[in-house]
N, C-alpha and C positions, 0 to 999 in steps of 0.2 A: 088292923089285921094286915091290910098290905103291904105298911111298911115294914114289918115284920118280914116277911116273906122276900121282898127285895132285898132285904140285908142279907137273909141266908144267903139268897143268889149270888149275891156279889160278894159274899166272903168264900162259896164255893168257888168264884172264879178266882180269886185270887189264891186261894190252894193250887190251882192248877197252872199257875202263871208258869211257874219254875221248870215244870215237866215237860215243854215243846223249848226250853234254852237245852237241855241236857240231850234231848231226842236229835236237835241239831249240831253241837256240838259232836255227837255220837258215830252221826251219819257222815259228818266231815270227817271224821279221824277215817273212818270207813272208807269213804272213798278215795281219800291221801293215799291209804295202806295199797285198796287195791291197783291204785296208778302205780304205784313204787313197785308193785309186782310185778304187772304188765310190761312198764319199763326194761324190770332188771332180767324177764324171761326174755325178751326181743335183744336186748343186749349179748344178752347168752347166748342166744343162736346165733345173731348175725357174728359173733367172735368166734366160732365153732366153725361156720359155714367160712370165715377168712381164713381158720388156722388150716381147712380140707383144702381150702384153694391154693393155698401155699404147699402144702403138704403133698400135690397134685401134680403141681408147677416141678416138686425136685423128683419127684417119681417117672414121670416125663424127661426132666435131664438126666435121670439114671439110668431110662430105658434106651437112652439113645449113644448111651455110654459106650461102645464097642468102637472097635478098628476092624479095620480091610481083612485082618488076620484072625480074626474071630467069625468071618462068615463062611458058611460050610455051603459047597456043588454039589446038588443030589441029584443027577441027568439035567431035571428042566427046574427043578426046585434049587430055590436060597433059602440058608436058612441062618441064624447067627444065636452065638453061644454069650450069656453075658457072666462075667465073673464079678463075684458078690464084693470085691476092694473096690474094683473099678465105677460098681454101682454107688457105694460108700462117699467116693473119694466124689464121686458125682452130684450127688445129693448134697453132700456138705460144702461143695463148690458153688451149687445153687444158694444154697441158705444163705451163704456171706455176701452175695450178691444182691439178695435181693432184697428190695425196701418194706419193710410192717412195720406195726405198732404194737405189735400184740407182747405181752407181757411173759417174762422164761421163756423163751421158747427153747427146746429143747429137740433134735432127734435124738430120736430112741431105737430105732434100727432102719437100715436100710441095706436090702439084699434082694439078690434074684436066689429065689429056691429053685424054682425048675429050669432055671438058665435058658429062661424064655422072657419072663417077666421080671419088672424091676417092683419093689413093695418096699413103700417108705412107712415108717410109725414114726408119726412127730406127736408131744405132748408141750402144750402153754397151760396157763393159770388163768383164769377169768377171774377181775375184782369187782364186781358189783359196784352200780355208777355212784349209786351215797351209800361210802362206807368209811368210819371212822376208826380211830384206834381200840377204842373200847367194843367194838363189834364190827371186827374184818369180817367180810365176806370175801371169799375165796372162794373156785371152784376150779379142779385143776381136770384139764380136757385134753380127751387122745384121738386122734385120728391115724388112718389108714388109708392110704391110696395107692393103685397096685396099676403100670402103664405097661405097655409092652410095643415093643418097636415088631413088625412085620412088613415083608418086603410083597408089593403084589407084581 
């Protein structure tokens, strides 16, 4: 009678041999996926947060865009007018200047509306770090940064 019983056991265990390869298998694919996640969201932002500093950087040379004949005497106040070419011609001046890596980049407008402030909109493309032909990842990102030059 007991070796009966042992046989069951050990054929029970070998039913279950198979069930902790696929459980491991499982958990690996698991955790591969959620690193490549991790990865490709940190990547995203830190390209995001480069295209804003760039985008920053010309908003800043646009705001500081003006001449001697654009600033207005109010008694004890200065004050200066920026015109929206000059801001353009500013920011795009910056752009070819300056060294990235970042993928299209592209502006998209750059103007003073209230002819106080300069406001750049630049747009690149983010590729996701493993991406192949058969499954581009792409993600095309816009930023906004608005500078203004004042006199104290």
């Amino acid at each position: 009678m007991r070796l009966g019983r042992g046989r069951a056991e050990h054929d029970s265990a070998r039913d279950e041999q198979g069930s902790t390869l696929l459980l491991t298998i499982f958990y690996c694919v698991l955790g591969l996926t959620l690193i490549l996640v991790v990865v490709s969201a940190t990547s995203l932002y830190l390209e995001r947060k480069r295209l804003f500093t760039l985008a920053d950087g010309a908003a800043l040379a646009a705001a500081e865009a003006w001449s001697l004949d654009a600033v207005l005497v109010d008694g004890d106040r200065l004050s200066l007018e920026l015109d929206s070419a000059e801001v353009r011609q500013a920011a795009g001046g910056y752009l070819a200047d300056a060294v990235h890596d970042l993928h299209d980049v592209e502006l998209v407008r750059a103007a003073s509306d209230d002819s106080q402030s300069a406001t750049v909109t630049m747009r690149a493309v983010w590729y996701a770090p493993i991406h192949t032909d058969l499954l581009p990842l792409s993600v095309p990102i816009e930023v906004t940064a608005t500078a203004r030059s004042v006199f104290h």
